[in-house]
C-alpha positions, 0 to 999 in steps of 0.5 A, a space after each residue: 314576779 321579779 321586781 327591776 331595780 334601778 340603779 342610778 349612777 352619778 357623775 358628781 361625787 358629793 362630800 358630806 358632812 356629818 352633824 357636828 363636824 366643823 370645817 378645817 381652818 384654812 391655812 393662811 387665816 393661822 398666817 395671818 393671825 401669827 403676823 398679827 400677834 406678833 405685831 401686837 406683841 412688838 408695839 406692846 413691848 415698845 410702848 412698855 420701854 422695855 426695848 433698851 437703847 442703843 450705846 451711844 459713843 461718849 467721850 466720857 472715861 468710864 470709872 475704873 476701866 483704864 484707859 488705852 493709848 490710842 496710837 495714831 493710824 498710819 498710812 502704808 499705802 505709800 509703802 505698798 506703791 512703792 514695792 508694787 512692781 512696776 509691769 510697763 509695756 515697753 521696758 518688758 517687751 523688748 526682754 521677751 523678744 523672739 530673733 528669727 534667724 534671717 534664713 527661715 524669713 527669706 524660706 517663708 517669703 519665697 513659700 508666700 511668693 509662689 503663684 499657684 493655679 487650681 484644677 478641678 479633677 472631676 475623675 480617673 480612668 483605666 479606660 480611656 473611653 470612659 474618660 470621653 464619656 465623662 468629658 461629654 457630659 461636662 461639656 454639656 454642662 457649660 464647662 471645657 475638660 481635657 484628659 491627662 494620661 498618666 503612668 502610676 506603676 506600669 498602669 496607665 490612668 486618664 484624668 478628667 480635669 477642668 481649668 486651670 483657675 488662677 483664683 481659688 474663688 473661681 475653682 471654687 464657683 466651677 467646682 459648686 456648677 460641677 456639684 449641681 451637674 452630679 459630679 463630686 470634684 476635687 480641688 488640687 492646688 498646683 503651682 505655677 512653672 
């Protein structure tokens, strides 16, 4: 008959040592007795004399050093403010000034003195049914369209428009409900006639 060997599994993974074997020092007990010895080894050297004492400055010629003419310092730093150049806000200003000629002013004050209103231009059309159509469903969202025929190379188009607005704010409050409604609008600024 066959005899059933067992074999056993373990979890655990076990380290032997053998007889004989020491256990590793561990790393910070050889720290530790460096900065001991080396403590002892200070106070040992201290307490001998064998630490030499600071130079002292003393005031007694030395024998057979000559001795330096010690000159007197000067002080430069009033000759230093005074070759500093002196950068003063308003004596430099003035040379740097910039004359714009009055004709470019009064070209830029009649650009800012221009009114202007805004329209929203929802679409365009070839087909002026389509236009309608458009204008309709703006009309069901709040807000009045109208159509513009225009000529554009011997074709005519249909703009879908809403507004004027004298504000910018105000375009851009209808053009943000326009948005909402599925429409993509664009903002054209026009002056005023």
């Amino acid at each position: 008959m066959t005899k059933k060997k067992t074999v056993r599994k373990t979890t655990k993974k076990r380290t032997t040592r053998k007889a004989g074997q020491k256990r590793p020092v561990p790393g910070w007990i050889i720290l530790l007795s460096g900065v001991l010895s080396g403590l002892l080894l200070a106070v040992f050297i201290y307490i001998k004399g064998w630490v030499p004492e600071p130079i002292q400055n003393t005031q007694t010629p030395v024998p057979g050093v000559a001795e330096e003419v010690v000159k007197p310092v000067e002080d430069v730093s009033q000759d230093l403010s005074k070759n500093k150049p002196d950068y003063d806000f308003y004596s430099v200003l003035p040379e740097m000034e910039v004359v714009i000629p009055k004709e470019e002013l009064a070209q830029e004050a009649a650009r800012n003195s221009k009114e202007y209103t805004y329209i929203l231009q929802v679409g365009s059309f070839k087909q002026l049914s389509d236009a309608e159509e458009l204008k309709a469903r703006i009309a069901f969202s709040g807000q009045i369209a109208h159509i513009q025929a225009i000529d554009v190379n011997g074709t005519q188009y249909h703009r879908v428009r809403v507004g004027p607005f004298d504000s910018s704010r105000e375009a851009d409050k209808q053009k943000r409900q326009l948005e909402q409604g599925g429409h993509k609008p664009l903002v054209l600024k026009e002056t005023k006639s």
